[in-house]
N, C-alpha and C positions, 0 to 999 in steps of 0.2 A: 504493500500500500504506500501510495506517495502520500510525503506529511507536509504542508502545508500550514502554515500558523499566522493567524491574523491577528494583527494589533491594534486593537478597537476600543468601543465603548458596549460594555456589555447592554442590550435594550433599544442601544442608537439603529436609527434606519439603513444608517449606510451600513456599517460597522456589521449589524446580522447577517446583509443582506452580502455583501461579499464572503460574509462565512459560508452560507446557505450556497453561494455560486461554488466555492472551495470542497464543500461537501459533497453537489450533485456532481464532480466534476470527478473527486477523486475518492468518494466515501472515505474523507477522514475529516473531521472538523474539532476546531483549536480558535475560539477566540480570547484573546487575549486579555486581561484588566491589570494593564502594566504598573498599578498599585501594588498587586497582589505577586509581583514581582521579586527576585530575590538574588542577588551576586554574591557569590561565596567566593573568594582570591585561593582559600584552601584548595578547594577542591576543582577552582576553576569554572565553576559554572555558574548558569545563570537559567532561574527554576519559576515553572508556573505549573501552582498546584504540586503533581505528580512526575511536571516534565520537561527535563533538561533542554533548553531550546535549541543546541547549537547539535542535537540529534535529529531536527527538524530536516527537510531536502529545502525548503523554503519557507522565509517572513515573508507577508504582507504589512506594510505600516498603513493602513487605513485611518487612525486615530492616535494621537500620543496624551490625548487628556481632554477632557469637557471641556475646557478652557485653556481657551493659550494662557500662556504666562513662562516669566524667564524658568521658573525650577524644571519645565519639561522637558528645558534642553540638557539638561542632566540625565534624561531617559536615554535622548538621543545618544548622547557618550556613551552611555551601557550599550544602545543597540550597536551603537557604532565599535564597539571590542567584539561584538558577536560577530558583528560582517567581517572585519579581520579577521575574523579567529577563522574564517570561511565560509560562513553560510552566506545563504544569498538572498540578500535584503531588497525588497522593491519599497521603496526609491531608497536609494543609499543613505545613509542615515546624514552624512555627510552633505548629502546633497539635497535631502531637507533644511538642514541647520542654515545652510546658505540662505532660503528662503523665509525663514522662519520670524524672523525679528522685521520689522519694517522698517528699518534702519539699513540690516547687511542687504534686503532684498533691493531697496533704494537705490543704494550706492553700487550694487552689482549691478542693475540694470543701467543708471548713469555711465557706470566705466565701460559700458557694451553700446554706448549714442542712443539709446532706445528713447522716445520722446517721453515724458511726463508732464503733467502742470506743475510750474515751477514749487519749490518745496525749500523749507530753511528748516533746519536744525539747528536748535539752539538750548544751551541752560539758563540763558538770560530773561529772565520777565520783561527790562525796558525791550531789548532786541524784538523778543515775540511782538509786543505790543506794536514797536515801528513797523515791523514786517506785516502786521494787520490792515495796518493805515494804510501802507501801501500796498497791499492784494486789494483791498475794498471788501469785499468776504473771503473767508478762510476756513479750512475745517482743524480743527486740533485731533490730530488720530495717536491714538495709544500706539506703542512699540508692537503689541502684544496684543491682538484681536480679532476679530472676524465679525462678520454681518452688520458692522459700524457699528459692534458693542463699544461703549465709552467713548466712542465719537462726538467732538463738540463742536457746532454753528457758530462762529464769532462774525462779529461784525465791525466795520472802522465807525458804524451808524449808532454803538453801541454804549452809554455814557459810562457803563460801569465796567468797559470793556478791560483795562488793565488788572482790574480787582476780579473778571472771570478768569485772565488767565492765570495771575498769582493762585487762586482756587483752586486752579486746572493741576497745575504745578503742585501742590502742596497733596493733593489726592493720590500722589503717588508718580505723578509724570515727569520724572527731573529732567530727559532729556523731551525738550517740547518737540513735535513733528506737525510741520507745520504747510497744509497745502491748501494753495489758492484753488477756491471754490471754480469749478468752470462751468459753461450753460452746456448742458447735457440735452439731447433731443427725447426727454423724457425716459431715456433710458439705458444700458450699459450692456457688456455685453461680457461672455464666459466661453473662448475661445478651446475649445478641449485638444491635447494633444496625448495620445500614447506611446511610448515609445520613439517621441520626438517625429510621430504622423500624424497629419490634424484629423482629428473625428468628425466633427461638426460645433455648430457654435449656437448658444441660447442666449436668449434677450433676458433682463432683469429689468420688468416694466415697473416704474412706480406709481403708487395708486394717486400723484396730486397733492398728498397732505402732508407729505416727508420730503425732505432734501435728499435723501438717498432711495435706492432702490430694493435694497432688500427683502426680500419675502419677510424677513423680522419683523419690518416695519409697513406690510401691506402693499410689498411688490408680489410682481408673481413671472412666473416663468413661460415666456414664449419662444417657439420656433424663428430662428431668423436666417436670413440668408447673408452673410457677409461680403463685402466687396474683397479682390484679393488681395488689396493694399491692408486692410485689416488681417488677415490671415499669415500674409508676406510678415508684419510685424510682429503678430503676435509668435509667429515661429521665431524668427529670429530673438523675441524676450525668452522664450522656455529655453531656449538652446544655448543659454549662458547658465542653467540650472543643472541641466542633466537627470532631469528626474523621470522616473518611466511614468509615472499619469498626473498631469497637470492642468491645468483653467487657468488658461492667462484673463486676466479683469482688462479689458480695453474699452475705452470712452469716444464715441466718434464726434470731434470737436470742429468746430467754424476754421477750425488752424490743421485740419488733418486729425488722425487718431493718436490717441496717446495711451499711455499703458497707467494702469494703478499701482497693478502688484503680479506677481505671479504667483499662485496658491499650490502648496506643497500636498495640500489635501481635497479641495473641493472641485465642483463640477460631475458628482454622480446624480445629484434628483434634478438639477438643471437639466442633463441629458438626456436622463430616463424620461422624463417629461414631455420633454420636446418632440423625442425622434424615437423610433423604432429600435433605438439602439439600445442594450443592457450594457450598460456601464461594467456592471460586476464581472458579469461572463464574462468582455470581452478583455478586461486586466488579468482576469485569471490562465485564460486560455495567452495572453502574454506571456504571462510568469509561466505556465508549461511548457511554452515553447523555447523560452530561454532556457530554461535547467534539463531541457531536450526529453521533457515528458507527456509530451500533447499524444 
């Protein structure tokens, strides 16, 4: 029997449901709750439950924790001594870590020309402040996020606008991330690539009453067709990652498209939704054909 170990959220939609493709595919199922997780230097291993994972033929990292936050890169290090140790890790753990922070994924996409709305980094309150004045609108985004959790709307319109971002700042955000708001045509877009071949690409429509798009906040997910200048870019953003399944975030703007972020994890109910396509199957049947088990 091939074994197959997914690294998820036990309950989560995605996270089952790539177990369930792992299962029908190779009747062995393993998901993961890397809480429950354990590294021994003794004896070398590294244990879920009953079972040594680096006995596994293959990881999936589907999930590293309900919430981003920096301690989950600490998971990633653990996974990342298994994938050296040899097993074979989809996406390298290494090559999540790169995307993971909205910081390293920024500046990696910058060092590669990829367009963005302009963005400042900073620890300074006055600096934030001026760099507000002058975007006109901004969004303050955590390091550490998804679906524009702790994402904040500032304005230069805003009279108490230094005392929100001091707030901002003091809530835990010491490095600010800082991006100017741009007119979006009501909607954004999750560009999927497997194994660095694009799949297809879904809209993130918002319902109107959000500045952002997120199903969180009352977007929803439609089928879209993109032009291949969108697609040309968004390949070229994943291909500074190396990750085997990706959703590049692209925003088609009055200046051309620009990229947001490149996501180390999402883009399966986008998919699923949209197209005919099974997301889960077709990673899975990936990772078998890589480890030369299809």
């Amino acid at each position: 029997m091939i074994k197959v170990g997914v690294v998820g959220i036990p309950g989560a939609w995605s996270s089952e449901k790539l177990a369930d493709s792992v299962e029908k595919r190779t009747g062995y199922r393993l998901l993961i709750d890397f809480a429950q997780v354990h590294f021994d230097s003794e004896s070398n291993s590294i244990v879920y439950q009953d079972c040594d994972l680096a006995c596994l033929d293959a990881l999936i990292i589907k999930k590293i924790g309900s919430q981003y936050s920096p301690d989950r890169m600490d998971r990633l290090e653990i996974l990342s001594y298994l994938a050296d140790s040899g097993l074979r890790v989809f996406s390298h753990p290494a090559a999540i870590m790169s995307s993971y922070s909205r910081v390293s994924c920024t500046l990696k996409l910058l060092r590669g020309n990829i367009p963005m709305p302009p963005t400042v980094l900073t620890e300074s309150v006055d600096y934030a402040l001026t760099t507000v004045l002058r975007f006109g609108e901004a969004i303050l985004k955590p390091l550490y996020s998804t679906k524009a959790r702790g994402m904040v709307l500032v304005s230069n319109q805003d009279p108490d606008l230094k005392e929100r971002i001091f707030d901002y700042k003091e809530a835990g955000n010491k490095i600010i991330y800082i991006q100017k708001k741009v007119n979006i045509p009501g909607k954004d877009l999750g560009v999927v690539f497997l194994g660095g071949e694009y799949i297809s690409t879904y809209a993130r429509v918002g319902d109107g009453k959000s500045w952002n798009t997120t199903t969180r906040n009352g977007g929803r997910y439609e089928k879209y067709l993109p032009s291949q200048d969108v697609i040309d870019l968004a390949w070229k953003a994943q291909d500074l990652f190396k990750l085997d399944f990706t959703s590049v975030d692209v925003v088609e703007t009055d200046e051309g498209p620009k990229v947001f972020e490149v996501s180390a994890f999402g883009g399966f109910r986008g998919l699923t939704e949209t197209t005919d396509k099974d997301a889960a199957d077709m990673y899975v049947g990936y990772v078998l054909e890589k480890c030369k088990y299809a």
